[in-house]
C-alpha positions, 0 to 999 in steps of 0.5 A: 618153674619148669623150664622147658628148654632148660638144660638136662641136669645131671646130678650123679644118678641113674635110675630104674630098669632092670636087664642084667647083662653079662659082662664076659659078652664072648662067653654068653653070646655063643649060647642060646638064651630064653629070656622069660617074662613073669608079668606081674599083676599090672603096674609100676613100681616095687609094689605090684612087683611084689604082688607078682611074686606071690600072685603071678597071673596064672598061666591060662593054658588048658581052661575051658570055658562051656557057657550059653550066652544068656542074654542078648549082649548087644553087638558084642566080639566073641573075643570081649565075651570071652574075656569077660568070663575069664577073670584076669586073662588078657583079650589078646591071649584069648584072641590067639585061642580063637585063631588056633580054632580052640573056640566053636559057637553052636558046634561050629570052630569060629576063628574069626575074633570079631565074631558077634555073639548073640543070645542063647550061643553055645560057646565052647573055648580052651585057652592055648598054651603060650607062644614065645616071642622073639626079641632081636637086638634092633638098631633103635637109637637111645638117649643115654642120660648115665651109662657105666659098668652097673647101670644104663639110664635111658630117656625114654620117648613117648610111643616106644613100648618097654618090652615086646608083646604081641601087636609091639614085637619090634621098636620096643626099648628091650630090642634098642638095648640088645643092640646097645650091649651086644647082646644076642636074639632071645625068646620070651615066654611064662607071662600073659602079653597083651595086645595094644589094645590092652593095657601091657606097657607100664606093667611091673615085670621081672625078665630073666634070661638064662643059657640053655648050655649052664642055665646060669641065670643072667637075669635082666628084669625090668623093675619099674616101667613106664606107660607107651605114651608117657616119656622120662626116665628108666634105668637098666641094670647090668648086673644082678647085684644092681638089680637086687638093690635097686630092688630093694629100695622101690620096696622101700620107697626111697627111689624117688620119682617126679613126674609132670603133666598138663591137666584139663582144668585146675585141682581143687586144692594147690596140693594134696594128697590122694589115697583112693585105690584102683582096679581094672576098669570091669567095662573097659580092660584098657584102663584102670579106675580109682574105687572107694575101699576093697571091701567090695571089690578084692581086685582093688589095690592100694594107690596114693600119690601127692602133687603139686600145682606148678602153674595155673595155664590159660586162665584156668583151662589147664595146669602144670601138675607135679607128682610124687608116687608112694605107691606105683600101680597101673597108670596110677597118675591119670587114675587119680587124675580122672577121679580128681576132675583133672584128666591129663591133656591127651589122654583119650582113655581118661577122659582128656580128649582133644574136645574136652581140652578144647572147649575148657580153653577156647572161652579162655583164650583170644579169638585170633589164637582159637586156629592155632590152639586147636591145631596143637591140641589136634596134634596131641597123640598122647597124654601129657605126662612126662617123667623128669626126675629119677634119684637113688642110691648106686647099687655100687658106689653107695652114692646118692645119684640124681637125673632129671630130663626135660619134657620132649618137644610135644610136652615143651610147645603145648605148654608154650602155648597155654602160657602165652595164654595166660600163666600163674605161678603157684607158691608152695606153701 
């Protein structure tokens, strides 16, 4: 049982991000530092990061793009066409080549994004070169869970970003971190990022930075990242021997990883495993969905997670739901939570929205509690995911080290609240 107002426990461990800082901060901080993310191909864990090694989304700059639109689409953005015709390009890059005056319609330069296209439209575009963002130390505080000479843990809240994007350039946990260690402004640039609108904060990336004076590389990466409204523990790494280990060990698997949530029903089965792959959602390219095979579809990748019920709540409209991770791809969780029937509770982009959750609980649940209910399911603004444990071996000590972190206080009052309407602990067998 998780008790939601448990005390965080602590058993010698950190976990996993990755930003190497230096530890002279004196010699580096006189220099001018260009921090490069190499974004891989979207997810989060060891995995994908390998993928982005050797498949790193192309750069973009320079395609050209010379196509009538053949059939009437419908009310359709000239920026969503244009992405639908380049594969892999986030919208958010073809938005800024729209608003450079790269993209015409009939011969005439468009530079409005949410132009509306129509049937027989002569559409001309060239992607823009990338533009680097700026990324400065911020005064954001962090809930330090374990901090030493090697590596930083962190409990990251709910709607804070990893690291900037446009539309997110400020408030993400990279500017908390430059401030925590003292670190100076840096500029990132060499990857695709994204919008909010699109899916970038729970991509696997790889950050370095260098000195433009030694160009020694300092080289902080993130190596696993969480999705914007999913809360839980990341770890950073200080130096570049902590990163390389940690490295390592999410390739082979051995990091461990447990997430809980909150569904809209119950599983079919108390446990289990689900081995289904998952791609880019092709009407949608904020969300992920779970497909049978690769055959069909190249842009499929291997995903297979195991949970656990915990606790059957409300009757039956909801459960507290753990998960173990074997592979680590983009909002793998509510992918294959979708697929199962179960979308996590909040979770607008998967199917667990507020009226969803509502009428699944309000059959079950007394008349006299339906206002209070439906007040705190209205609040949710975020899909309830949390992740509590992170353990794994320290790149220096060789120790096995442990932290698990309680979910935060919207997680903790909405599963109050669906036990005080009926619970049901569930057994493992």
């Amino acid at each position: 049982m998780i008790s939601v107002c448990s005390a965080r426990t602590i058993q010698a461990s950190p976990s996993s991000i990755h930003f190497f800082f230096p530890r002279n901060r004196r010699r580096i901080d006189s220099n001018v530092l260009r921090f490069s993310a190499n974004f891989s191909s979207r997810c989060s864990d060891y995995d994908e990061y390998s993928e982005a090694q050797s498949e790193r989304i192309a750069n973009y700059a320079g395609t050209r793009l010379e196509e009538t639109v053949d059939i009437n689409p419908g009310k359709v953005r000239l920026d969503s066409w244009i992405s639908s015709r380049i594969n892999g390009i986030s919208r958010a890059r073809v938005q800024s080549s729209i608003r450079a005056g790269l993209v015409s319609v009939n011969g005439r330069v468009i530079d409005k994004v949410s132009h509306n296209v129509k049937a027989g439209d002569v559409i001309n575009c060239t992607i823009s070169e990338l533009q680097p963002l700026r990324a400065e130390p911020e005064d954001i505080d962090l809930d330090i869970v374990y901090e030493d000479e090697h590596v930083l843990v962190v409990n990251k809240p709910a709607h804070m970003v990893v690291h900037p994007a446009p539309g997110n350039a400020t408030g993400t946990l990279v500017n908390a971190i430059l401030n925590h260690c003292s670190l100076p402004m840096v500029s990132t640039s060499t990857g695709e990022h994204q919008s909010d609108s699109d899916v970038s904060d729970d991509e696997f990336s790889s950050i370095e930075v260098f000195s433009r004076v030694s160009e020694a590389p300092i080289r902080p990466g993130i190596v696993h990242r969480l999705d914007k409204g999913t809360s839980g523990l990341l770890v950073v790494a200080k130096d570049e021997h902590s990163h390389a280990h940690l490295s390592a060990q999410f390739k082979q698997h051995s990091i461990e990883r447990v997430y809980i949530s909150l569904t809209c029903g119950v599983p079919p089965s108390t446990a289990g495993r689900i081995e289904i792959p998952i791609c880019r959602d092709p009407n949608n390219r904020i969300r992920m969905t779970a497909t049978h095979g690769t055959k069909n579809n190249p842009h499929a990748k291997h995903a297979a997670s195991r949970y656990n019920v915990m606790e059957i709540l409300a009757q039956g409209g909801s459960s507290l739901v753990e998960w173990r991770l074997e592979t680590g791809r983009t909002h793998q969780i509510r992918a294959h939570a979708k697929y199962m029937g179960i979308p996590l509770l909040g979770d607008e982009v998967y199917g667990g929205t507020k009226s969803m959750a509502m009428s699944l609980l309000r059959t079950r649940a007394s008349s006299n509690c339906h206002g209070q209910l439906m007040q705190l399911v209205s609040s949710l603004e975020r899909p309830c995911l949390h992740a509590l444990t992170l353990g794994f071996v320290h790149p220096h000590t060789g120790k096995n080290i442990r932290f698990s972190c309680p979910p935060p206080t919207d997680f903790a009052e909405i599963l109050s609240q669906l036990r005080e309407i009926g619970t049901k602990k569930v057994t493992k067998s």
